[in-house]
TIPASE-594013 format. One record per residue (C-alpha): x, y, z. Coordinates in steps of 0.001 Angstrom, whole numbers, plus 524288, in hexadecimal, padded with zeros to 5 digits. Example, Ala and Ser with C-alpha at 12.3 -4.5 7.8 and 13.67 -1.06 7.14 Angstrom:
<pts>
8300C7EE6C81E78/835667FBDC81BE4/
</pts>
This chain:
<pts>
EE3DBEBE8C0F470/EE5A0EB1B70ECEC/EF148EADE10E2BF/EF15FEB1B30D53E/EF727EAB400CAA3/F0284EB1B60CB90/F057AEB0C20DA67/F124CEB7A70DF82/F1B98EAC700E4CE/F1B97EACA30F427/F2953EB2700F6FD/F2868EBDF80EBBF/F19DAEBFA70F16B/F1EA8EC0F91007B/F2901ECB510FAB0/F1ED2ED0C10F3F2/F13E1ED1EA0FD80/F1F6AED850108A4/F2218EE3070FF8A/F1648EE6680FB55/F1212EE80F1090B/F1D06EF18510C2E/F15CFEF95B10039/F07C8EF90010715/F0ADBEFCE911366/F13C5F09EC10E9E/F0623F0BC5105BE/EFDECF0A4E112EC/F05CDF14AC118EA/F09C3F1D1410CDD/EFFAEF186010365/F024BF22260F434/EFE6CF22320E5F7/F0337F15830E63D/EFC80F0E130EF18/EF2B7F096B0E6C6/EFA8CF02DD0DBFC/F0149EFC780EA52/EF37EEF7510ED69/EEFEAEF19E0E01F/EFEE2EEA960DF9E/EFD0DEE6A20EBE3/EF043EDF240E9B6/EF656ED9400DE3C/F02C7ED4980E56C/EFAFCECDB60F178/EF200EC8810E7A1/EFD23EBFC20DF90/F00ECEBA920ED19/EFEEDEAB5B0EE6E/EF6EFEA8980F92C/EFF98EA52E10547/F0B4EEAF3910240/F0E34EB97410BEF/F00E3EB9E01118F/F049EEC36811CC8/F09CEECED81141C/F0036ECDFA10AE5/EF4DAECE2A11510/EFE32EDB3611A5F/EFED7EDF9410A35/EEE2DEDC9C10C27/EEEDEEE54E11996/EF7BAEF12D112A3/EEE04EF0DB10583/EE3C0EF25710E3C/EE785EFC8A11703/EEB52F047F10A93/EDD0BF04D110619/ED7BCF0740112BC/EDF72F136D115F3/EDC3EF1737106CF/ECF4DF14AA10BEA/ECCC6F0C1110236/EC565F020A10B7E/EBF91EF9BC10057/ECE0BEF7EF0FBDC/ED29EEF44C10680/EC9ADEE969106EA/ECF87EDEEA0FD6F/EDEE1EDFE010391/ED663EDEF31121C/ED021ED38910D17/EDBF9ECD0710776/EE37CECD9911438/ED825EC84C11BEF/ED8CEEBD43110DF/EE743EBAF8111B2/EE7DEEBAE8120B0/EDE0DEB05F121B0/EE6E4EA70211A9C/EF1D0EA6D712634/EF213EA45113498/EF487EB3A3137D4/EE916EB782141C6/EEF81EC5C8141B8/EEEDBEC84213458/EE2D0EC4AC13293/EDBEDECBA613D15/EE2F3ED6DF13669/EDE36ED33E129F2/ED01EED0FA1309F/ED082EDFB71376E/ED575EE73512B14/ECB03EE05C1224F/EC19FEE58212BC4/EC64BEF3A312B34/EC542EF3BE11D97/EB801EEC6911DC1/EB479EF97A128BA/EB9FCF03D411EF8/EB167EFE6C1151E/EA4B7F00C811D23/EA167EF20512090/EA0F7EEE6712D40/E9B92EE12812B10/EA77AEDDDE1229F/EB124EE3C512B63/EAAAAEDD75137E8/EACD4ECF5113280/EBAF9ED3A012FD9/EBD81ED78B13D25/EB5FBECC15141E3/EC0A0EC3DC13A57/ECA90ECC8C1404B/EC81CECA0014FC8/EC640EBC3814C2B/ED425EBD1514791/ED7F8EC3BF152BD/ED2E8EB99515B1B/EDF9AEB11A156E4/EE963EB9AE15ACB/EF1B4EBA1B1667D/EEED4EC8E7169B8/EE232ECD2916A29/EE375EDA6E16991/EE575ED672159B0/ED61FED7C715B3B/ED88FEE5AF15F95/ED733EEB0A15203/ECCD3EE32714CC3/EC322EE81515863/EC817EF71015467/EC57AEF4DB147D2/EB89CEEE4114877/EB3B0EF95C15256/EB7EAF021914950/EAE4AEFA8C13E01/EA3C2EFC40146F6/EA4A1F09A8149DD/EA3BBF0DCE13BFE/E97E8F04D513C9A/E93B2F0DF314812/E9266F02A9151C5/E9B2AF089015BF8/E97D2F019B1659D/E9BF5EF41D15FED/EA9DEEFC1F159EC/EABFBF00891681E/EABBCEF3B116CCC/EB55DEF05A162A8/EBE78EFA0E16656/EBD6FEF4F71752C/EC0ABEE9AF171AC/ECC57EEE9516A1A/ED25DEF64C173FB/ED126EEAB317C64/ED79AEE1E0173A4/EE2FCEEAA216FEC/EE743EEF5F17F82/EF41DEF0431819D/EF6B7EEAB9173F5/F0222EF0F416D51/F008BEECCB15F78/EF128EEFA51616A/EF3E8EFDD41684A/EEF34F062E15D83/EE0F8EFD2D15B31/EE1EFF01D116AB1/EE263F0F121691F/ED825F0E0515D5C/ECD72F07DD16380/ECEDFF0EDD16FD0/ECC6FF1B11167BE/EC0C9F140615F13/EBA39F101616DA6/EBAABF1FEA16C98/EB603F216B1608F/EAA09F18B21628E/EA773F1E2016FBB/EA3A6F2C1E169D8/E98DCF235816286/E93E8F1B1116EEA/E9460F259A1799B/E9EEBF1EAB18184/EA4A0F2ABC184A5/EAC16F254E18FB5/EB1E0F17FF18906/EB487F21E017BE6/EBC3AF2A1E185B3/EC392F1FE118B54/EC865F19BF18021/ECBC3F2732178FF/ED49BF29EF183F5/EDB62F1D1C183A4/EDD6AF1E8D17414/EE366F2C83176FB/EED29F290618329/EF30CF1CEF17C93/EF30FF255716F8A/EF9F5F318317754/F0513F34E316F7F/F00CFF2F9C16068/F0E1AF2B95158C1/F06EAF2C761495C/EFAA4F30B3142A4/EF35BF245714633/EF624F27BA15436/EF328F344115250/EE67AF319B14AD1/EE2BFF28C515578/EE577F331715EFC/EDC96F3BDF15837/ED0E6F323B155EC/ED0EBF2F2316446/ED266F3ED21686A/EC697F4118160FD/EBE00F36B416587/EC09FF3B141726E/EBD5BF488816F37/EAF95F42D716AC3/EAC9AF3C2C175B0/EB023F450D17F21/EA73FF4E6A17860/E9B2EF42B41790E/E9D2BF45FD18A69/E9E58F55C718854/EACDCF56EB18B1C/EACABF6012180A3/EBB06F67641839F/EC214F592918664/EBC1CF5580177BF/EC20BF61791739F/ED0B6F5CE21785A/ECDCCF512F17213/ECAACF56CF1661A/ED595F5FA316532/EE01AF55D316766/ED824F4D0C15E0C/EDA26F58E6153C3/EE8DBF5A5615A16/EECA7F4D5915455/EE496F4FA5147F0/EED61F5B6A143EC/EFB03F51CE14580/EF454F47E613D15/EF05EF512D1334B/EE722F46C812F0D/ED977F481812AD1/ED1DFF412013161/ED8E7F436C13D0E/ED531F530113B47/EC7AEF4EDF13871/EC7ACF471C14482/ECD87F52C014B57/EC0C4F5B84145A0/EB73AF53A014960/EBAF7F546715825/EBCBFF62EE157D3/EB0EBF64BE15081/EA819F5C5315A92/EAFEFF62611669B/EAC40F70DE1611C/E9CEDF6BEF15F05/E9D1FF66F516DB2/EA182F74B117207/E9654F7A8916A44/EA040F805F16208/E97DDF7C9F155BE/E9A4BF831714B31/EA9FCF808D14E01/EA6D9F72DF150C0/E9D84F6F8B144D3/EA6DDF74AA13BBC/EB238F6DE514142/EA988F619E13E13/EA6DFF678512FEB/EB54CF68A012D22/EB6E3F588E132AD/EACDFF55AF12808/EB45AF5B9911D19/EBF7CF575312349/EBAABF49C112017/EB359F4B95114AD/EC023F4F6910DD7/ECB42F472811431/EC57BF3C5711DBD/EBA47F36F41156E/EB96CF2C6811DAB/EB5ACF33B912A20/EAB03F3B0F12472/EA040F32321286E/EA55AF33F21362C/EA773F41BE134E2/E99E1F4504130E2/E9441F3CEB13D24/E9D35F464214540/E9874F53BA13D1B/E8AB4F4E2714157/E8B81F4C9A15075/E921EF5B4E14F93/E874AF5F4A147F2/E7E3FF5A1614F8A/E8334F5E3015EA8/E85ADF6B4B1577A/E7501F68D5155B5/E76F7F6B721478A/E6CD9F5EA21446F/E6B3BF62D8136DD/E79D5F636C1312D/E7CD6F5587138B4/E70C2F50581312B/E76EAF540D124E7/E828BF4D791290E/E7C9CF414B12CC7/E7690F41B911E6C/E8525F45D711A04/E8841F36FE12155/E7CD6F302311CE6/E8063F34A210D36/E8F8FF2F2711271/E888BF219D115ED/E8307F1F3D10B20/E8BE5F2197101D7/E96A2F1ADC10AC0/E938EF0FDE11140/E8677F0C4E1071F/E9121F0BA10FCB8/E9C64F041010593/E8F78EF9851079A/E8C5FEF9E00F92D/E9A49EF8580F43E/E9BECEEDBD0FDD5/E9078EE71C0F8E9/E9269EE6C80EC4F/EA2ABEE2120EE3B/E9BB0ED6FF0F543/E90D1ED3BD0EB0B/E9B49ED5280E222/EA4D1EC9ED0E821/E9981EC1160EB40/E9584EC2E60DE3F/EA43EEBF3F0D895/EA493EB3010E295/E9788EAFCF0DB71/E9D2AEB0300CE56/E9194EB94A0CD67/E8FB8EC3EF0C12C/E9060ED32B0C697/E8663EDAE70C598/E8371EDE300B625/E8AA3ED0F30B2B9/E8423EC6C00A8C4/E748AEC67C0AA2B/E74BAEB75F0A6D9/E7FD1EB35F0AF34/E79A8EBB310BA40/E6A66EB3060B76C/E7471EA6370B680/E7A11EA9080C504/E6CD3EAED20CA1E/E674AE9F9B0C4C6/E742FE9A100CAF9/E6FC4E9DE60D7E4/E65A5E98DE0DF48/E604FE97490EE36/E6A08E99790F81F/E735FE9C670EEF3/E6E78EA8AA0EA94/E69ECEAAD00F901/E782EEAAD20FCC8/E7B6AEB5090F088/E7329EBF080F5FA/E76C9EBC711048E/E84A2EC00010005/E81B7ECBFF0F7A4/E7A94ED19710547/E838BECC1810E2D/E8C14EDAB610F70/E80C9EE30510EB9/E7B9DEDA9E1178E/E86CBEDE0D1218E/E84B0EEB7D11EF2/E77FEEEB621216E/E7839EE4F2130FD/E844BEEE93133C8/E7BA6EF97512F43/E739FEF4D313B3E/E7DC8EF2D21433A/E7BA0EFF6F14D1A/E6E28EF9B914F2D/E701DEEACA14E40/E7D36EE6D115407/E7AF0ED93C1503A/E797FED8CB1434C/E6DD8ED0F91429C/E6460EDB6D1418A/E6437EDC0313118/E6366ECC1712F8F/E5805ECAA31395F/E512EED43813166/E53D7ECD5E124AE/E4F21EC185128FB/E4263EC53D13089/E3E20ECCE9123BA/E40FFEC22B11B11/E39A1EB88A125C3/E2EC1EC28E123FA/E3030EC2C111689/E2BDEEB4571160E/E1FF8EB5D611EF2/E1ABFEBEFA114B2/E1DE9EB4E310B1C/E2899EBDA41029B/E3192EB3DD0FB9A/E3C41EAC840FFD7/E464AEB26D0F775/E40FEEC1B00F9D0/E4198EBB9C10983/E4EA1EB8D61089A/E527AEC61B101FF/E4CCCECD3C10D4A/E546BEC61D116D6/E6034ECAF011040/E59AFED7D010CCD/E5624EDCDD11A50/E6232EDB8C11F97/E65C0EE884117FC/E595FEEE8011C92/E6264EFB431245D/E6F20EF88711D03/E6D08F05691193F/E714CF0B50127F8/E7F65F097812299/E7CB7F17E311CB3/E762FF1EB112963/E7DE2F275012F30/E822EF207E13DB8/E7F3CF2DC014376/E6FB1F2A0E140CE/E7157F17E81430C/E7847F1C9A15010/E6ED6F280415526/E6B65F23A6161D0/E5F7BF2ED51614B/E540BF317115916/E5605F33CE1495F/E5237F426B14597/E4BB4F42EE13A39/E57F1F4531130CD/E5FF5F399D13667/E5382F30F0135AE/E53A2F3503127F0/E6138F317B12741/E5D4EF23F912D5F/E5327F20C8122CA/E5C4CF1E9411907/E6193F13D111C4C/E5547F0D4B11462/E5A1FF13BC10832/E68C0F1355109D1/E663AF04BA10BD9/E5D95F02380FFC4/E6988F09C00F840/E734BF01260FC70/E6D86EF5C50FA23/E685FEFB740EC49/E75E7EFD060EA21/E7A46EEEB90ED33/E7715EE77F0DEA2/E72D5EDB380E5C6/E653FED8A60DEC2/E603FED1E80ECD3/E60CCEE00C0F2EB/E554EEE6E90EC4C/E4DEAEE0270FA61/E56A8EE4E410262/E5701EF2A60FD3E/E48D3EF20C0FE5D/E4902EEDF710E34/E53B5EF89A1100A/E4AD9F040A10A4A/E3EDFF01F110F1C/E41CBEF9F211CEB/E3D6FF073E12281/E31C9F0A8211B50/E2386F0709122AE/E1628F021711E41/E102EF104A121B5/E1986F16A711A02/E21B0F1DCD1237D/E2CA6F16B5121B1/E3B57F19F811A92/E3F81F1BFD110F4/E3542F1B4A105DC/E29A0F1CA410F18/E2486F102E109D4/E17B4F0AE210DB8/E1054EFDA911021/E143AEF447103CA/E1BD2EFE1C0FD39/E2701EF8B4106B9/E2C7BEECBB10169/E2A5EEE2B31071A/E38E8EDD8F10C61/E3918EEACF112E1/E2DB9EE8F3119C5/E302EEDC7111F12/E4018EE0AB1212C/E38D4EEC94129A1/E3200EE1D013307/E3B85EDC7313625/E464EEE70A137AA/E3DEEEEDB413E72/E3993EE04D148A2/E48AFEDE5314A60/E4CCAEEE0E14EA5/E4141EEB5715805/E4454EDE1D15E69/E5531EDFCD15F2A/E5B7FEEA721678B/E5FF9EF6FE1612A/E6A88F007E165E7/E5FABF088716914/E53D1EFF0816CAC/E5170EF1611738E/E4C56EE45416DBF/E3DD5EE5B816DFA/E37F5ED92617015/E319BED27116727/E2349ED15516A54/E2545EE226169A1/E2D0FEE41615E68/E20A5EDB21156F2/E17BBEE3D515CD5/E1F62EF12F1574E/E1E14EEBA0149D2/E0FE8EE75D14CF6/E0DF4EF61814F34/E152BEF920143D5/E0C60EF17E13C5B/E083CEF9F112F1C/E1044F041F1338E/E1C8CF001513293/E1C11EF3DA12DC1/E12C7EEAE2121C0/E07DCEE77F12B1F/E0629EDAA81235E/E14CEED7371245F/E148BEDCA51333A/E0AF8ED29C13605/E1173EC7E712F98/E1E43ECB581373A/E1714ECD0D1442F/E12D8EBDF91442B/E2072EB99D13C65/E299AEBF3D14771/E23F9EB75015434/E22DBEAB5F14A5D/E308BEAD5C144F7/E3551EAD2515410/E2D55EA1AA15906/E335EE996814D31/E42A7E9D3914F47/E42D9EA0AE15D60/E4D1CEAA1B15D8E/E4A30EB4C41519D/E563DEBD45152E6/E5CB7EB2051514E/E56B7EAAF914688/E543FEBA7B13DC6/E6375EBBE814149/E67DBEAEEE13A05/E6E39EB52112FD2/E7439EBF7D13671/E7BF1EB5ED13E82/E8159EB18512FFC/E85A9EBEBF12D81/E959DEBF4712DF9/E94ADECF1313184/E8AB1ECACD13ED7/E9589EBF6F1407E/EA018EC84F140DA/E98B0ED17714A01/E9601EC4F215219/EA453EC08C15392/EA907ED02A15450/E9FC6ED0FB16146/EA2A3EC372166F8/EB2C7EC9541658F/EAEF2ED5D316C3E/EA816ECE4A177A4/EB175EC584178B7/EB2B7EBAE918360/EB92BEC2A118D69/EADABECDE619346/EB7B8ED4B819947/EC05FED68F18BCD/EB3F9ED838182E5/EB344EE7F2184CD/EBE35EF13F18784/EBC5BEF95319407/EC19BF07F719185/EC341F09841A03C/ECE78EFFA21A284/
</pts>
């Protein structure tokens, strides 16, 4: 927040700042009808503040404006305070506050559904933490980061997380309740993984040094761990020990008289009772946690329906958890297709302001003056920028798949290599480079139930996984960048094939377009030759020989050729071709943060890198 003309003198503005303060936090606690007249003073107030005056309470004012918005849940609010504090802490020598100002940045950056934004904030955070004395400060940043990755459904990077936060945080007094929260998060995560017995462990240790809970958190704590062991006692068959577990889960709902604590409460009753084969008791305990959050937890209804649909489906009703998977496939892409697009657009926006750029609709001749104006790398760099977040989105869309990121950038650049063989121009070249690197953005919207399956599709969730095509085209229809028609294209029709069984338009032979076809080469080369969660690398000599045999089947049979001679040429010339497709990637400040986040979690020390439950 910089000085206005009419900056408040320093001693009146310290005054100032302290009281106001004392207002925010009795509004974070009690906020009323008057809150939001406190928020809109308060913005004013710590705007008229000369630069250099009571940095430390304002950065706390920053903190308490934040905080208000995010238990409104209005995330997207929260987000200019969030990034003011960050702002104002970076102008002293306070390693604390800034890690603080780091972590809380990334929460908000989470609770807005982007995980690339809120992984370079906690990035920042641990590199801030890496200054201070005590290193449990780190403890929260590793919850919270874990806790960014399991909404992003890569549990077995958030679990790590939380190891690493328990670790930290041992014995740690100030740090005791990040403790007892990521011990009960390693529980949470387990039920996803399978690690019954580490999910177990670390459940128990949440409840014994949670025994007698003094206050609602405590008590809400209490019941989130009760219930996770409930569920993963039921994963092993000990169906009457879930049972307990779920009943003093509900026990400590019905003192909180919260909620989502009673919904929480439900949902482990309602599972328990489906396990017992009591199913028509148990299914419409589940029915009654999906109202329950429908109507006053709207935030838990994505996770509620993924619970109604493992009931449904151990209850071997297949045909009612379908229609909730469609139910949660309708939720994702209203949700998180319009958190990308409204992101998108706030960023075009600002680039567009730094530009001195027209909006959209603005003057048609100053628009063809600028459009003159720039020229070569210039206007290179303009579209970079107005990709550069859907971008993000796109390679942690392929996160479960692709853990390092560089899946989506060697794709872009071995169909815009390809691109030139066929002798497409340079500027349509560089497009796709961009371009297919959005090719599955559209697996934000699929249901994790269906990216996670470790079995075969049936027919209906196959269906369900065919629309990521579409969903993608629509988001990127939706973006107003003019560069994007090419990249809509490549997301629609990525799937289709020269015979005309492909998805979703059942397009045939040149009634593909042509970036698709070549973005399908070479997606379809790099699945083959890099390790999957579910595959190993082919080598390369076979993976040419699948799309030899896939030649006017799958693929253009004119292109196919052309790629079959480009891809041994390409690697004779550059020697290492993960490498030299992967360029870019290595650029990319979300794969940087991922880079730095992993080196933290490894860490120099073996023996401190991962937590063992067993000690």
């Amino acid at each position: 927040m910089a000085d206005g003309p009419g900056a408040t003198a320093a001693p009146d503005a310290e005054a100032r700042c302290a009281a106001l303060l004392v207002r925010l936090r009795a509004a974070v606690t009690a906020p009323d009808a008057a809150t939001p007249a406190l928020c809109d003073e308060a913005m004013a107030l710590l705007a008229s503040v000369a630069d250099g005056v009571a940095v430390p309470t304002r950065i706390e004012c920053c903190f308490a404006l934040a905080q208000i918005h995010h238990l409104a849940a209005r995330a997207a609010a929260a987000r200019a305070p969030a990034r003011a504090a960050v702002d104002l802490a970076m102008t002293i020598d306070q390693a604390a506050l800034l890690r603080r100002a780091w972590t809380f940045l990334g929460v908000i950056e989470m609770e807005c559904g982007s995980l690339p934004s809120a992984t370079a904030c906690f990035s920042e955070a641990l590199q801030a933490a890496q200054r201070l004395a005590d290193p449990a400060e780190a403890s929260a940043v590793w919850n919270n980061l874990g806790l960014a990755l399991q909404r992003a459904s890569l549990n077995g990077e958030a679990l790590q997380c939380y190891q690493r936060a328990v670790a930290l945080s041992e014995g740690s007094v100030p740090f005791a309740v990040v403790h007892r929260a990521a011990l009960s998060n390693i529980a949470g995560c387990a039920v996803h993984l399978d690690d019954v017995r580490s999910g177990l462990l670390a459940a128990r240790r949440a409840i014994a040094l949670n025994a007698q809970p003094a206050d609602a958190a405590a008590r809400m704590s209490r019941a989130i761990a009760e219930g996770n062991q409930s569920r993963l006692l039921l994963q092993i068959g000990e169906v009457d020990a879930a049972a307990a577990h779920a009943e003093q889960a509900h026990r400590f709902a019905v003192e909180l008289s919260s909620a989502r604590a009673e919904l929480l409460s439900v949902l482990s009753r309602g599972l328990v009772a489906v396990h017992r084969d009591e199913t028509e008791a148990g299914l419409a305990l589940l029915k009654r946690g999906l109202e329950l959050a429908r109507q006053q937890v709207p935030a838990e209804v994505r996770d509620t329906l993924s619970i109604c649909i493992d009931g449904y489906r151990r209850a071997g009703q297949h045909d009612v958890a379908l229609v909730y998977l469609h139910e949660l496939l309708a939720m994702n892409r209203q949700a998180r297709a319009e958190q990308v697009v409204m992101q998108h657009r706030e960023h075009v926006a600002g680039l567009e302001r730094l530009a001195g750029a027209q909006p959209h609709g603005g003057d048609a001749s100053v628009s063809r003056q600028q459009a003159a104006l720039r020229s070569g790398l210039g206007e290179r760099d303009l579209v970079r920028n107005r990709m550069l977040l859907l971008e993000q989105q796109s390679v942690a869309a392929e996160l479960h798949d692709d853990t390092t990121g560089e899946h989506c950038y060697r794709v872009g650049r071995l169909a815009s290599i390809l691109g030139r063989a066929i002798g497409l121009e340079e500027h349509v070249c560089f497009l796709i480079d961009l371009a297919a690197r959005l090719h599955d953005i559209g697996k934000l919207v699929v249901p994790d139930e269906i990216l996670l399956k470790p079995g075969r599709l049936s027919d209906g969730e196959r269906a369900i996984m065919e629309t990521h095509t579409s969903a993608g085209a629509e988001i990127l229809a939706r973006s107003n960048v003019p560069q994007m028609h090419i990249a809509e294209e490549i997301a629609r029709h990525h799937h289709e094939r020269w015979d005309g069984r492909g998805y979703p338009m059942r397009l045939s032979r040149e009634r593909i377009p042509i970036a698709a076809r070549v973005t399908a080469l070479a997606d379809v080369f790099d699945a083959l030759t890099h390790a999957r969660p579910y595959k190993q690398a082919w080598p390369l000599a076979e993976a040419l020989d699948e799309i030899r045999r896939l030649r006017g089947v799958q693929f253009d049979p004119e292109l196919t050729d052309v790629f079959l001679d480009l891809v041994p040429r390409l690697q004779r010339q550059v020697g290492d071709l993960d490498a030299h497709l992967a360029e870019e990637a290595r650029r990319s400040p979300f794969v940087q943060a991922r880079r730095q986040i992993a080196a933290a979690l490894k860490g120099s020390d073996p023996a401190r890198s991962l937590f063992d439950l067993r000690r």
